[in-house]
N, CA, C and O of each residue as an XYZ file, in Angstrom:
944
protein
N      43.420    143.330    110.650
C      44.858    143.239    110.399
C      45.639    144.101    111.389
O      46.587    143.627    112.016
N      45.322    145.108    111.500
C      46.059    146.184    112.564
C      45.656    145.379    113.977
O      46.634    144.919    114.567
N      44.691    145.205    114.439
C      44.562    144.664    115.588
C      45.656    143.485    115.871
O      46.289    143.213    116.891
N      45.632    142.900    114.590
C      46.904    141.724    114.943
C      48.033    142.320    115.237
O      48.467    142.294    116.389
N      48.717    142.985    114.171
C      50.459    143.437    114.691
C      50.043    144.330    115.798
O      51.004    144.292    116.568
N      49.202    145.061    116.272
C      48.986    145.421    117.518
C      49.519    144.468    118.926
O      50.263    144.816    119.843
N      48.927    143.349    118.726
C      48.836    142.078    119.583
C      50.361    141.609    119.468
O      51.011    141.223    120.439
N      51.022    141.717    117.711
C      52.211    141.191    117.809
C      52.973    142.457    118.659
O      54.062    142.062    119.075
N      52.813    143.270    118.871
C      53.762    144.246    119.119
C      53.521    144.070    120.716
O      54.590    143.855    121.289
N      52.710    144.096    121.343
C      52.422    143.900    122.931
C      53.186    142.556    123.352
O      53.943    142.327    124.296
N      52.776    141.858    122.448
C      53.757    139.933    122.521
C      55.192    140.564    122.886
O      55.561    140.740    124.047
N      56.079    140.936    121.559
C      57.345    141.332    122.148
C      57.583    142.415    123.071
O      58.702    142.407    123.586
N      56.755    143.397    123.423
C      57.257    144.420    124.402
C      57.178    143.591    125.832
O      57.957    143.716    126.777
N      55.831    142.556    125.729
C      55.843    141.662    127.162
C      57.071    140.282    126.939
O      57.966    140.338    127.782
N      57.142    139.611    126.368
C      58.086    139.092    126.450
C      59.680    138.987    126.127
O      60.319    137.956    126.340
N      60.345    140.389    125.491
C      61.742    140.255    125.038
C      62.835    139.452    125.615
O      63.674    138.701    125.118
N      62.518    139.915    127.049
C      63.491    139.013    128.139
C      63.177    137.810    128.687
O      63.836    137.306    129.596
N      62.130    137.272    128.154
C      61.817    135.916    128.363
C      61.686    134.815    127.271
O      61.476    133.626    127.512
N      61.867    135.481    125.785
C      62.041    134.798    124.842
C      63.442    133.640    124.867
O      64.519    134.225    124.983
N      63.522    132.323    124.786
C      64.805    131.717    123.937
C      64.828    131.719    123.290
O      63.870    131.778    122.519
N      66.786    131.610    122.852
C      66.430    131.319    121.845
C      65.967    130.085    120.939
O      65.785    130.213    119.729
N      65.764    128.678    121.738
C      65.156    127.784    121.300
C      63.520    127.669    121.223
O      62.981    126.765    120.584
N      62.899    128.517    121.825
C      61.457    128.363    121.661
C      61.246    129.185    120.000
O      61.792    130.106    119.393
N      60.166    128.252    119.767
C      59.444    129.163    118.611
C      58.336    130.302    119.145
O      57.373    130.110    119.889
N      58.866    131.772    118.413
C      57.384    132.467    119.349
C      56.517    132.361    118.091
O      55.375    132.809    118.196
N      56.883    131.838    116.925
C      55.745    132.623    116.024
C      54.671    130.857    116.584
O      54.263    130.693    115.434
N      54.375    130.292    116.946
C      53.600    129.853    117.851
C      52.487    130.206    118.203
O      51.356    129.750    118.031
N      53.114    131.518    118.989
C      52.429    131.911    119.975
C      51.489    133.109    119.309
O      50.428    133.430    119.845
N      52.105    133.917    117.756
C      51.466    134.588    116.968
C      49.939    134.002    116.002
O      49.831    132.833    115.631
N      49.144    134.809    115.796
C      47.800    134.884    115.386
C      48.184    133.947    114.002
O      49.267    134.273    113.515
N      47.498    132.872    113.312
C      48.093    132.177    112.298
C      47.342    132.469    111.070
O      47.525    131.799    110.053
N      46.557    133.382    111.117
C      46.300    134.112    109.663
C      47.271    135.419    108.921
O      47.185    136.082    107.887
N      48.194    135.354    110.062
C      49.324    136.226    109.334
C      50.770    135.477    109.094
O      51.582    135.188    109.973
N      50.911    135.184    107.364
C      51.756    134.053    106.931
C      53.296    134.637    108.150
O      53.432    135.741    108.677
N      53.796    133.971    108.206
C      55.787    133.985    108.614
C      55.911    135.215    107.469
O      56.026    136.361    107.904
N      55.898    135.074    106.524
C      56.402    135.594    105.622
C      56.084    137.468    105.459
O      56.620    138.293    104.719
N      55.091    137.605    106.405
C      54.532    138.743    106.224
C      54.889    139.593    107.197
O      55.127    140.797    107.098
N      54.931    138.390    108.843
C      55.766    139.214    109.525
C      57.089    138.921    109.624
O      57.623    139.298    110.667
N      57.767    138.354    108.831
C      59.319    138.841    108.113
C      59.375    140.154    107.954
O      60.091    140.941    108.574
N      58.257    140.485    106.728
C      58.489    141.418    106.221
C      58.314    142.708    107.144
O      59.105    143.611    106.875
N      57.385    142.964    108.222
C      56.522    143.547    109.130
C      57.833    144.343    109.781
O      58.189    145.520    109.739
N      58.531    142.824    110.570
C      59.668    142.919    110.968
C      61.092    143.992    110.411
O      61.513    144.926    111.094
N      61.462    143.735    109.528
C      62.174    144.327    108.109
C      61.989    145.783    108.108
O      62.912    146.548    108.388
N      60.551    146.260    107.731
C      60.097    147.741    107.312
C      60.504    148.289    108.952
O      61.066    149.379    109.053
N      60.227    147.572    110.064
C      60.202    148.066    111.678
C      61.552    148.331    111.809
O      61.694    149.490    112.199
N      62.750    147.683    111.632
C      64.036    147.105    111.847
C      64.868    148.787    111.591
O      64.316    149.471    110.729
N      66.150    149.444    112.306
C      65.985    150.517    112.105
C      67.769    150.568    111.237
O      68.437    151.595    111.119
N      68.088    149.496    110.860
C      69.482    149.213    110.677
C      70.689    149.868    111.016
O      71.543    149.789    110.134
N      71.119    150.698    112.374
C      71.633    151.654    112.370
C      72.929    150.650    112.966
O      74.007    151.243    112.926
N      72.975    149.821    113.285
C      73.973    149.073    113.404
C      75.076    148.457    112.506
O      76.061    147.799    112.842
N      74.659    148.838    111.287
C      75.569    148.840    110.458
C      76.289    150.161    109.746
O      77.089    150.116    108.811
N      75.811    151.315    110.409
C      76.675    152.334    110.505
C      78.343    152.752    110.715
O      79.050    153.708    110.393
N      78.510    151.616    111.355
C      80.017    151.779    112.427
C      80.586    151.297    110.806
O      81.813    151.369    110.873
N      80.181    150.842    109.406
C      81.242    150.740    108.458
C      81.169    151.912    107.753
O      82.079    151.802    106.931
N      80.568    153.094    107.560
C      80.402    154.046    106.578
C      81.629    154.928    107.124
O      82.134    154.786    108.238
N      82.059    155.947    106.066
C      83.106    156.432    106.045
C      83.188    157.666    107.005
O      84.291    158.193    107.154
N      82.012    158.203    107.718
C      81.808    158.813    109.152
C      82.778    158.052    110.620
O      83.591    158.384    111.483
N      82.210    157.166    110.265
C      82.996    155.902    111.569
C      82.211    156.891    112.599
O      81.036    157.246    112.497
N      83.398    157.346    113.897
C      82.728    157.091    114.611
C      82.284    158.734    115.044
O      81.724    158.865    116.133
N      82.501    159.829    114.301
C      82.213    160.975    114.140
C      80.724    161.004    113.525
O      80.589    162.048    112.887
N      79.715    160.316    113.504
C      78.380    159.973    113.419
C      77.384    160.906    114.227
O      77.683    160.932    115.420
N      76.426    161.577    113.942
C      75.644    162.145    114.958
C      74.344    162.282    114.822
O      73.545    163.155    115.160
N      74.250    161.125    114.189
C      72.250    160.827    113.707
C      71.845    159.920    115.004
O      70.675    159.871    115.385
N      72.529    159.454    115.427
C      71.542    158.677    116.473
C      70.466    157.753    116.502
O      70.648    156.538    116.583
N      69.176    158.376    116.427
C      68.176    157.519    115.478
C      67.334    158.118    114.962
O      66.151    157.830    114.783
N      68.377    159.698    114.481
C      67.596    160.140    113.126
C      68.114    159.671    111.775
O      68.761    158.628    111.872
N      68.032    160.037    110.847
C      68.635    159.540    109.771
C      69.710    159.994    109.360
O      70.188    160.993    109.898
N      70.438    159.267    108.149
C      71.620    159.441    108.300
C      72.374    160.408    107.714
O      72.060    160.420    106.524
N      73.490    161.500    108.012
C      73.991    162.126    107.437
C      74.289    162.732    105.941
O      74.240    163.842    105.411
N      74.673    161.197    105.498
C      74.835    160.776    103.788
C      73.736    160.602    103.206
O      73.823    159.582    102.523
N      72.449    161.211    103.100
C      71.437    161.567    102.254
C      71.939    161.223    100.835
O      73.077    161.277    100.368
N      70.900    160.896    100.348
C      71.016    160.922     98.692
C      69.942    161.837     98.678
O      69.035    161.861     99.511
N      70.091    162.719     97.541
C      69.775    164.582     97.744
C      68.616    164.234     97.110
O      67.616    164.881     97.419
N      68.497    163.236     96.173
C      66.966    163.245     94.873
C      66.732    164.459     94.839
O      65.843    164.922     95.554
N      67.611    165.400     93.844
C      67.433    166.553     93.565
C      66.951    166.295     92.248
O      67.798    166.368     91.358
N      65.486    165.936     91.842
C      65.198    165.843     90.565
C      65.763    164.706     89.692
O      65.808    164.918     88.480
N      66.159    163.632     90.125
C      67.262    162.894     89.669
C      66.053    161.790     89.844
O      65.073    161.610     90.567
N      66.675    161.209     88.820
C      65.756    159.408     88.880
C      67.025    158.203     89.801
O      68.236    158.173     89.583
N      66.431    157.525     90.585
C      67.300    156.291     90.837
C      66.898    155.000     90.555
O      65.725    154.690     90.764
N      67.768    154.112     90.066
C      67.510    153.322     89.870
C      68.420    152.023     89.925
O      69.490    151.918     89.326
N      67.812    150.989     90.778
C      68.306    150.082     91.389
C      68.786    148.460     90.960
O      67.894    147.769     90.469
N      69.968    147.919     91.105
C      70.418    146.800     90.431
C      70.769    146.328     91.525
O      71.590    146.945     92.204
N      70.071    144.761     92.085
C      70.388    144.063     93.194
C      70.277    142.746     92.715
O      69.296    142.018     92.559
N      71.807    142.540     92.456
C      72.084    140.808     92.702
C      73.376    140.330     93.449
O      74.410    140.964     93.660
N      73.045    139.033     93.797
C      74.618    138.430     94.645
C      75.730    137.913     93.204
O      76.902    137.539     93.248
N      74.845    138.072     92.059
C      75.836    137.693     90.981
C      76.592    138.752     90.124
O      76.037    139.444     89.270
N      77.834    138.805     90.419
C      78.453    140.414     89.845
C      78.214    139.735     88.214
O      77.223    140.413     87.940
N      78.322    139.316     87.604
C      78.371    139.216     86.072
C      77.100    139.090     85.548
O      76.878    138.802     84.372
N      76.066    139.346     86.580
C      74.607    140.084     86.344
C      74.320    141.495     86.139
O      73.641    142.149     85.347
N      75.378    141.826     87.525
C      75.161    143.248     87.515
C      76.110    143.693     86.165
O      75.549    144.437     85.361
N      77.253    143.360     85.926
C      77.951    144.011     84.629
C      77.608    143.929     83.408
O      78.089    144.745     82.622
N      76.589    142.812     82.889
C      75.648    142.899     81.964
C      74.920    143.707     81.657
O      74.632    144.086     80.522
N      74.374    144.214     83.104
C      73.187    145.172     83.146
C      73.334    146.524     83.151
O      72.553    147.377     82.731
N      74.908    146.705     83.903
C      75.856    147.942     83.492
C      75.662    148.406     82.262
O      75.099    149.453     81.941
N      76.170    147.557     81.547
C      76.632    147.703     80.139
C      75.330    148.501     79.110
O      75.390    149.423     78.297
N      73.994    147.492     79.693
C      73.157    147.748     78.839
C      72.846    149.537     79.112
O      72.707    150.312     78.166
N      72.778    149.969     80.561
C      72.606    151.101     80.926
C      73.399    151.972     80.404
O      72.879    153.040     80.083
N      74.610    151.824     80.205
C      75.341    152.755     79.881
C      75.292    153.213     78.403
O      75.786    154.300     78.103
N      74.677    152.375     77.410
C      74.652    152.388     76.379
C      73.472    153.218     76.020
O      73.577    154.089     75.157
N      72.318    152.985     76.661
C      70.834    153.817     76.898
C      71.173    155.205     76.954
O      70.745    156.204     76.374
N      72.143    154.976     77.891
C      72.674    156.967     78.408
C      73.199    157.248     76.998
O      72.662    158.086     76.275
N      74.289    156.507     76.617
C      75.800    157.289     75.526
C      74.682    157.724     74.444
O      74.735    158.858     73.967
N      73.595    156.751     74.030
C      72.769    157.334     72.859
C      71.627    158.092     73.161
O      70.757    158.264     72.307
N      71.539    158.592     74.363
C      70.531    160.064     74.933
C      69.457    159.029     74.622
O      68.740    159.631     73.823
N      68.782    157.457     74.849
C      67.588    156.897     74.864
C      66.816    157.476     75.949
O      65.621    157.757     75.856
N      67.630    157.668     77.115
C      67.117    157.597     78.445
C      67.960    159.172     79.083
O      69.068    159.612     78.774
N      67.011    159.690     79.976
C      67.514    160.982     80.638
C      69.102    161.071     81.526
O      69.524    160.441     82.495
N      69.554    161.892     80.885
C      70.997    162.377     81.776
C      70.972    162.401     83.262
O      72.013    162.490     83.913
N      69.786    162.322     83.807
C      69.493    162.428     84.986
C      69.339    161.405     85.832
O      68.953    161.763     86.945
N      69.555    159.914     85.654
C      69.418    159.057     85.952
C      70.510    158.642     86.754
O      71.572    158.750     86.140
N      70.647    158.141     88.076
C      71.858    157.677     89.022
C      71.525    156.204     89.562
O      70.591    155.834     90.273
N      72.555    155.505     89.015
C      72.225    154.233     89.095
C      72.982    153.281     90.729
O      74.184    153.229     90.987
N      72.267    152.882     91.264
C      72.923    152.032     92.194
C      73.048    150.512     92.085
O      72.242    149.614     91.843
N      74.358    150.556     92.354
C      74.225    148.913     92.543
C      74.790    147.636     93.549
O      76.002    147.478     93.698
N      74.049    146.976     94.045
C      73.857    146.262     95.068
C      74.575    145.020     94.423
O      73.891    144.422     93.592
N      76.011    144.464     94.696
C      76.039    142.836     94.665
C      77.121    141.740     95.567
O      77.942    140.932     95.131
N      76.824    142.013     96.677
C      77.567    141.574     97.603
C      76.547    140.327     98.149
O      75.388    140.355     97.733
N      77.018    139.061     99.217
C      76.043    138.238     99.487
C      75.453    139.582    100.849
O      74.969    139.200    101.915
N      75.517    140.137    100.724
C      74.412    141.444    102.038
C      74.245    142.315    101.412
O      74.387    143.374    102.022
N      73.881    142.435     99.969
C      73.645    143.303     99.117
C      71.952    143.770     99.090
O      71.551    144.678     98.361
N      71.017    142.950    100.049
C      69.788    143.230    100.394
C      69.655    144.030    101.624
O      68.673    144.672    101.997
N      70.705    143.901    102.146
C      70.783    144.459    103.544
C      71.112    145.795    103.590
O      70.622    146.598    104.384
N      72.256    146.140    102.421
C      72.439    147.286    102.311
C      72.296    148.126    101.563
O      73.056    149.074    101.368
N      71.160    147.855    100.971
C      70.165    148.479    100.111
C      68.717    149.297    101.308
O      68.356    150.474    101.313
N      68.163    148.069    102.231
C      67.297    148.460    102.915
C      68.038    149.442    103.691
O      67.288    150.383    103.950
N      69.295    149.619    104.203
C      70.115    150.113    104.815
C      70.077    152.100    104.368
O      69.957    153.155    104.991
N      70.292    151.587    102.703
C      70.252    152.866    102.121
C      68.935    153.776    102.084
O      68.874    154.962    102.407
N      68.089    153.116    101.706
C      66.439    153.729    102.033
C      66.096    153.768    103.011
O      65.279    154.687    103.073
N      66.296    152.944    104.633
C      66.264    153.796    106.035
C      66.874    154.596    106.289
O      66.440    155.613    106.831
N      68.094    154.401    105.981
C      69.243    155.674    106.845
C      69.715    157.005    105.702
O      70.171    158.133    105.893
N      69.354    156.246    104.489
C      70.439    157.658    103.638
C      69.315    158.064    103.155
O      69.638    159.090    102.556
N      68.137    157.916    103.018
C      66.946    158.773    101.979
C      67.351    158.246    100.685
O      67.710    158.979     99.763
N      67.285    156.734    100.600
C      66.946    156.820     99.446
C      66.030    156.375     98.525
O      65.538    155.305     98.884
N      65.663    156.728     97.610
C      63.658    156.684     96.815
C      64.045    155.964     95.596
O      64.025    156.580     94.530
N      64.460    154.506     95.637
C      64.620    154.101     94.087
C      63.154    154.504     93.526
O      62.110    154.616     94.169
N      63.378    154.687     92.159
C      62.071    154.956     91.014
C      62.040    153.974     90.123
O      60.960    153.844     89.547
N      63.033    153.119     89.784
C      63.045    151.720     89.149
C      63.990    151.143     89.404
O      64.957    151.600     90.013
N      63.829    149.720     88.854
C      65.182    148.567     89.178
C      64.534    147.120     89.566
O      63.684    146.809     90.401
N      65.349    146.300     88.539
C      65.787    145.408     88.827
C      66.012    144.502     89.829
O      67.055    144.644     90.467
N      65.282    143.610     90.113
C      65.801    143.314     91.939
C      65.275    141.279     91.257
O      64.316    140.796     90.655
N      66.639    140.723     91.864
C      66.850    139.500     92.229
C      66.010    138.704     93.345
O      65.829    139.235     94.441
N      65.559    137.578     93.093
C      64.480    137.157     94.196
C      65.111    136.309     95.515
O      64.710    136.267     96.679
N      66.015    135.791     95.000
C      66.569    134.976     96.297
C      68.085    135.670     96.718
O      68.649    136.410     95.911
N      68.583    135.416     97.822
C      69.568    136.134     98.338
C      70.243    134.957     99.375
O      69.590    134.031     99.857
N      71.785    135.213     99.625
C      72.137    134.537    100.756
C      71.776    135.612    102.258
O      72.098    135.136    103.347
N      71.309    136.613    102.237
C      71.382    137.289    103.499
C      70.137    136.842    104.430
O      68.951    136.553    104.277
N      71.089    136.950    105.496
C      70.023    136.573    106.805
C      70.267    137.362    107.730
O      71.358    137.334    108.299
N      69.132    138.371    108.120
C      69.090    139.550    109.181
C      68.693    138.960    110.246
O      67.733    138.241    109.969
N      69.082    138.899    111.778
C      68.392    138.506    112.780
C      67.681    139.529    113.435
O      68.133    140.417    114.159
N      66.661    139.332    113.142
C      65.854    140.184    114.591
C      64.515    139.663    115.113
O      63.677    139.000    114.501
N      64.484    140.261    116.821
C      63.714    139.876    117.607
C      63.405    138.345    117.885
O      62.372    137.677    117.915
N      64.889    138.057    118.093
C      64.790    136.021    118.177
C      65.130    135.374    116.987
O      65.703    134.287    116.928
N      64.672    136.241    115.782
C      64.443    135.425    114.487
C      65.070    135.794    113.068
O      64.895    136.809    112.394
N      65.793    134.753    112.836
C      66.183    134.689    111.330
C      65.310    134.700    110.294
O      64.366    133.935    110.099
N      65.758    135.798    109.513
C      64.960    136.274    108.339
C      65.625    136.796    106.913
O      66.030    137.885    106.508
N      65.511    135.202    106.252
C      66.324    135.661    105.036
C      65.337    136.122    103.719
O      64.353    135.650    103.149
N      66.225    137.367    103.581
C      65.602    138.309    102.806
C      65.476    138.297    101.465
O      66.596    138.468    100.984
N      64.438    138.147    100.403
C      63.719    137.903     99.262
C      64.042    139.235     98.551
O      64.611    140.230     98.999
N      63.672    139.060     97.668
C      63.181    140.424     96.782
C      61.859    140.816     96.864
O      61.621    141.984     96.555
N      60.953    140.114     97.207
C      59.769    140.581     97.982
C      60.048    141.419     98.851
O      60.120    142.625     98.615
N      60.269    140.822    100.122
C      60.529    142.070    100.981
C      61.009    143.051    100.613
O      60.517    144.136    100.924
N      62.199    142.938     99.781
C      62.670    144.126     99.137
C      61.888    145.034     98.779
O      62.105    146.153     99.243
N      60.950    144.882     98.020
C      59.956    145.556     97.002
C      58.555    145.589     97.976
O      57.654    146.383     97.702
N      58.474    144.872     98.869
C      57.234    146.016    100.241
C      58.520    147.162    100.929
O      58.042    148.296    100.944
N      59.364    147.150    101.248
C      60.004    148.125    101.833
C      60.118    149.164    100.775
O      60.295    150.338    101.099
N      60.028    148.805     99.540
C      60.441    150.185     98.861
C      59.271    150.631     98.281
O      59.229    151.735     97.738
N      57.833    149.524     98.364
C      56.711    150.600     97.850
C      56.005    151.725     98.933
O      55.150    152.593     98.756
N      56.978    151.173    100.457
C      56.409    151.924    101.398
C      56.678    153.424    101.649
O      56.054    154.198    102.374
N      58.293    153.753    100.487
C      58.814    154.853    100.373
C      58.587    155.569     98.992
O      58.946    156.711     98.708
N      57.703    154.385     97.928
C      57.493    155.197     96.566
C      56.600    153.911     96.364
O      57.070    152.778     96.263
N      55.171    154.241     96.314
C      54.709    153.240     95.706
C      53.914    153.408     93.965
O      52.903    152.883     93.499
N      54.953    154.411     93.345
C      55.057    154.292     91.793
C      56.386    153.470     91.565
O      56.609    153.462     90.354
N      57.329    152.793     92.242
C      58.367    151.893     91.967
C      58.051    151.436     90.871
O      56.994    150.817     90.994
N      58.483    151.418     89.692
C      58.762    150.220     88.592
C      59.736    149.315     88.437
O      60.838    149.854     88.333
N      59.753    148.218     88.386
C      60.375    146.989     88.614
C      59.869    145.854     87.820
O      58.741    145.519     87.458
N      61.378    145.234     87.619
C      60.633    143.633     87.230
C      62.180    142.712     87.789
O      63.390    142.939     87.777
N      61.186    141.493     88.289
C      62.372    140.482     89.092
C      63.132    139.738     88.373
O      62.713    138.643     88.001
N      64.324    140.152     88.054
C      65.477    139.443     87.186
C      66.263    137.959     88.006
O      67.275    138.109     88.690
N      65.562    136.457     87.782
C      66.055    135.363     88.227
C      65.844    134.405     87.485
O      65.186    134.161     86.474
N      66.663    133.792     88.308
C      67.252    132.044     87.674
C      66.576    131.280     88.018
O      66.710    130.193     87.457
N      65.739    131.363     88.851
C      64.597    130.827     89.943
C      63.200    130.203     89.205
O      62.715    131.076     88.486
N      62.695    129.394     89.186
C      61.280    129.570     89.071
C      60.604    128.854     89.880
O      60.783    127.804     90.497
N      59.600    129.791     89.741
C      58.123    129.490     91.012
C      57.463    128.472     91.451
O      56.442    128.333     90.778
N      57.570    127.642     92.316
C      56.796    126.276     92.134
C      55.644    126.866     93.138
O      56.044    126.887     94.302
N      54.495    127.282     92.987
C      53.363    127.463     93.877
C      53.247    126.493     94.984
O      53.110    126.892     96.141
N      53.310    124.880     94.601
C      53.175    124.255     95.562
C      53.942    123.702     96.913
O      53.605    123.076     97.918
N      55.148    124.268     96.393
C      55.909    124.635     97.658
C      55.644    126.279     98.410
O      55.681    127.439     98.000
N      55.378    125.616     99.679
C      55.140    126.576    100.843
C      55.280    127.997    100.614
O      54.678    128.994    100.215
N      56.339    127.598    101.050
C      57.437    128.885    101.202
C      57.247    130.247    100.072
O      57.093    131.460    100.210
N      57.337    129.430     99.067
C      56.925    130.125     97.628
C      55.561    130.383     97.386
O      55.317    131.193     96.492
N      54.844    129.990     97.848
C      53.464    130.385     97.810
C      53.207    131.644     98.705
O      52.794    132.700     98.226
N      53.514    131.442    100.217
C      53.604    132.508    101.106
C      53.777    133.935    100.572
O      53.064    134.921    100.762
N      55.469    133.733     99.493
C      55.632    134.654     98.941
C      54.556    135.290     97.421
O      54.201    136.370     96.947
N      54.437    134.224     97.219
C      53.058    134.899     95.732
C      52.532    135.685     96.665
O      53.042    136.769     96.949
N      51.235    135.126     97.359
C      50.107    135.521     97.794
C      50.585    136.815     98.261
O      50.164    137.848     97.739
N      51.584    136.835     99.372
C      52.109    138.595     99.548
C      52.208    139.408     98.366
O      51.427    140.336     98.156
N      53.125    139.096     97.604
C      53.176    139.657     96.563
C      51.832    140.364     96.126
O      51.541    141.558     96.198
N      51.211    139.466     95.730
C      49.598    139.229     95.496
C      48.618    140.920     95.916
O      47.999    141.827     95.359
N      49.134    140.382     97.483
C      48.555    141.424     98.327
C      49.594    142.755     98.401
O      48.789    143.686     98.421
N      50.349    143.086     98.430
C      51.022    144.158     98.343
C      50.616    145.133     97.120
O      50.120    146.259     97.168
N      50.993    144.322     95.979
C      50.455    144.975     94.607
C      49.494    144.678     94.301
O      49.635    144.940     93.106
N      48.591    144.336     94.368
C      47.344    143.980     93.506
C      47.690    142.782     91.981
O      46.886    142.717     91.051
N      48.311    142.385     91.997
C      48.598    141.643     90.676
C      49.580    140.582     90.500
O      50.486    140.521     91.332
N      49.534    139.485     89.264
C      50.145    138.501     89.692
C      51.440    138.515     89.672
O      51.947    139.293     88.864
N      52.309    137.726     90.485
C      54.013    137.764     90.442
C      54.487    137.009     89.354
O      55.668    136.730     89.565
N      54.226    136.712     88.654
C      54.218    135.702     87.478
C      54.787    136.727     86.091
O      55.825    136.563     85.450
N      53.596    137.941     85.875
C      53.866    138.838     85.182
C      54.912    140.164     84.984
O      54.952    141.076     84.159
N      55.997    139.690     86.532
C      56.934    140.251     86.601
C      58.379    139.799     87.254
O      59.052    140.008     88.263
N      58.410    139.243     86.351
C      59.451    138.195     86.269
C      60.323    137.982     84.794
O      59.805    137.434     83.821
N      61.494    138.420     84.796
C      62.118    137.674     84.051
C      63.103    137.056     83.578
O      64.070    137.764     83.297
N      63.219    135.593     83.328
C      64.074    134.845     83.565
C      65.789    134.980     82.727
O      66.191    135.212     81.587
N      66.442    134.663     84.143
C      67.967    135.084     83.168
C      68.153    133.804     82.209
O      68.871    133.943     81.219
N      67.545    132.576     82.458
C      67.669    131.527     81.847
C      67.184    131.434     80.341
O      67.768    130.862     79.421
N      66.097    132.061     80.299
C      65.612    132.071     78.919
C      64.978    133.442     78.139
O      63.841    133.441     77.668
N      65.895    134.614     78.078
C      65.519    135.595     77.873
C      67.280    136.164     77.786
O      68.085    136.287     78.709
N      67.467    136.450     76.188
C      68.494    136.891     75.659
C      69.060    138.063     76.197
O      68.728    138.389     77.336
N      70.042    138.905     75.419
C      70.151    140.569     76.149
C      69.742    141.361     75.489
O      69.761    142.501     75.953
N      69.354    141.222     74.535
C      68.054    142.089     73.341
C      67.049    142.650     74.356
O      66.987    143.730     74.944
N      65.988    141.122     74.365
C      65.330    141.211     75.515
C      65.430    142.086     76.775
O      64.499    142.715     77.277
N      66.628    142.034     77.184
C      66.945    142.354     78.915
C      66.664    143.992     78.265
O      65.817    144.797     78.652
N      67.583    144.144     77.263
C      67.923    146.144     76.944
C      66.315    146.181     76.879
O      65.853    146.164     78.020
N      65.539    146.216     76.090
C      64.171    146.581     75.881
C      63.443    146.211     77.163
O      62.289    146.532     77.449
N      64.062    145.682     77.699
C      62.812    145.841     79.333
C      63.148    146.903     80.299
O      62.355    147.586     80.947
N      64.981    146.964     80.303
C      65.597    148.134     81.010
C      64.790    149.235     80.822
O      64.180    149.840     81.704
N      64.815    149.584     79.091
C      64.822    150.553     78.433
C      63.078    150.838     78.842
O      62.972    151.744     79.668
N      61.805    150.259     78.430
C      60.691    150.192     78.641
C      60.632    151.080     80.049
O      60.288    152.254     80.185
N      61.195    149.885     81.302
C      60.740    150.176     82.832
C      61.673    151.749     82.791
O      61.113    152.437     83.645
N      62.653    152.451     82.265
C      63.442    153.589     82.824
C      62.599    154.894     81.438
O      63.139    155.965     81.163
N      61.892    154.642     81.098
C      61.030    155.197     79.852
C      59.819    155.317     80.671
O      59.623    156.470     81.054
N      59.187    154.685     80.946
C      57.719    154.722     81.779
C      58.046    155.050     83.098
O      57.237    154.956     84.021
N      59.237    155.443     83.227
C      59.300    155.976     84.903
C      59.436    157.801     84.294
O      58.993    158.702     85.007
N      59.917    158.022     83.299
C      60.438    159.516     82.990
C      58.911    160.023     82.340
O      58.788    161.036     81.651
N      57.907    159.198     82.671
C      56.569    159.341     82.010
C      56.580    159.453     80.436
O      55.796    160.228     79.889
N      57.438    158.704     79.722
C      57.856    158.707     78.139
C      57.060    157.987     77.866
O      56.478    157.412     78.787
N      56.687    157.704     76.468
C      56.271    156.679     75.611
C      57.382    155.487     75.245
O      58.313    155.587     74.446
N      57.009    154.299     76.079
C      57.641    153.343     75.532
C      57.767    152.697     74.235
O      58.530    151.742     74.093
C-alpha cells in the first residue's frame, strides 16, 4: 500500500505541468487503489489554507503553512460535531442538545460545533487542519453538495472522508451517520464507499447509520445522549 501512494506521489511531482485538464490521470494510477480512497488520500494531504483570506484575521494572518492562529484550545473540553447541508436538521439536533445540558444529563463541558452550509464539509476539514480542532463525537451527514478541486480533480466530499480525516486526528471519534440516503451496495460508487469504510474502521457501515426517514426524535435524543455518554466514559 505505501509503495503505491509512493508511486502516486512521484506521478504528480513528475507530471503537474503536464497534466490537462481533459486527460484522466487516475488512468495512469495503480487500480487496486479504489478513486475513492485516493479522494480521500488527496483530502487528509490537501492543506486548505486558501480559504483563510475569509476568517476574521483577513489579511493580518501570519501562519503561513503553520497552523492557524484561531486554535480551538481543547482545554479539557469535549467537542462535538453537527454536519449537515440541511439547517432544520441541525436545529432539531440543537434542541435535543441543549436539553441534555439544561438537565445536567451530559457534562457542562461540552462545545458544540456546527457545520450547515452547502461547504459545510469543507469547513469543517478546514477547522481540524488549520484551527486544531479534535471533534470527540458527532453526527455527520453522508452526502454533501461540496466539491474541492485538487491536483486536476474534482472531489466531492462524503461523510466518509469526513470521518478518515478525523480518525486521523482522534481515532476514539464516536459517531453515527445521520441520513436520508440509503445504501444500495450494488451501485459502484457506494460500494467503493462501504468497503473504505470497511477498511478504515474495522466494521460494517450499515451499523452506523441512522435514518432521518424512519427514526423518530425519541430515538435521535437517546443516540445523541448514548454517543456524548460513552465519550465522557459514562455508563450509557
Amino acid at each position: 500500500m505505501n509503495n503505491i501512494l509512493e508511486k502516486l506521489k512521484k506521478f504528480f511531482k513528475k507530471n503537474d505541468k503536464k497534466i490537462s485538464n481533459k486527460e484522466n490521470i487516475w488512468e495512469k494510477i495503480e487500480e487496486n487503489i479504489s478513486e475513492f480512497e485516493l479522494d480521500s488520500k488527496l483530502l487528509n494531504d490537501y492543506n486548505f489554507d486558501n480559504l483563510c483570506k475569509q476568517c476574521k484575521l483577513n489579511n493580518n494572518c501570519k501562519a503561513g503553512n503553520k497552523p492557524c492562529e484561531l486554535f480551538f484550545k481543547n482545554n479539557g473540553e469535549y467537542n462535538f460535531i453537527v454536519i449537515d447541508d440541511n439547517y432544520g436538521v441541525i436545529e432539531s439536533i440543537k434542541d435535543i442538545i441543549e436539553d441534555l445540558k439544561q438537565k445536567n444529563i451530559i457534562s457542562k463541558n461540552w462545545q458544540i460545533h456546527y457545520y450547515y452550509t452547502k461547504q459545510a464539509p469543507i469547513y469543517l476539514l478546514k477547522d481540524i487542519k488549520r484551527r486544531n480542532l479534535i471533534p470527540d463525537a458527532g453526527l455527520i451527514d453522508i452526502t454533501y453538495g461540496s466539491i474541492l478541486r485538487i491536483k486536476e480533480k474534482n472531489i466531492k466530499i462524503n461523510g466518509v472522508h469526513i470521518l478518515d480525516f478525523i480518525l486521523k486526528v482522534n481515532p476514539n471519534f464516536n459517531f453515527y451517520f445521520y441520513t436520508g440516503n440509503t445504501l444500495n451496495p450494488y451501485i459502484k460508487t457506494v460500494k467503493m464507499m462501504m468497503d473504505f469504510f470497511k477498511k478504515i474502521y474495522k466494521k460494517d457501515m450499515d451499523d452506523y447509520i441512522i435514518s432521518k426517514n424512519f427514526q423518530d426524535e425519541k430515538d435521535i435524543y437517546k443516540i445523541i445522549k448514548k454517543i456524548m455518554l460513552k465519550t465522557e466514559g459514562r455508563k450509557v
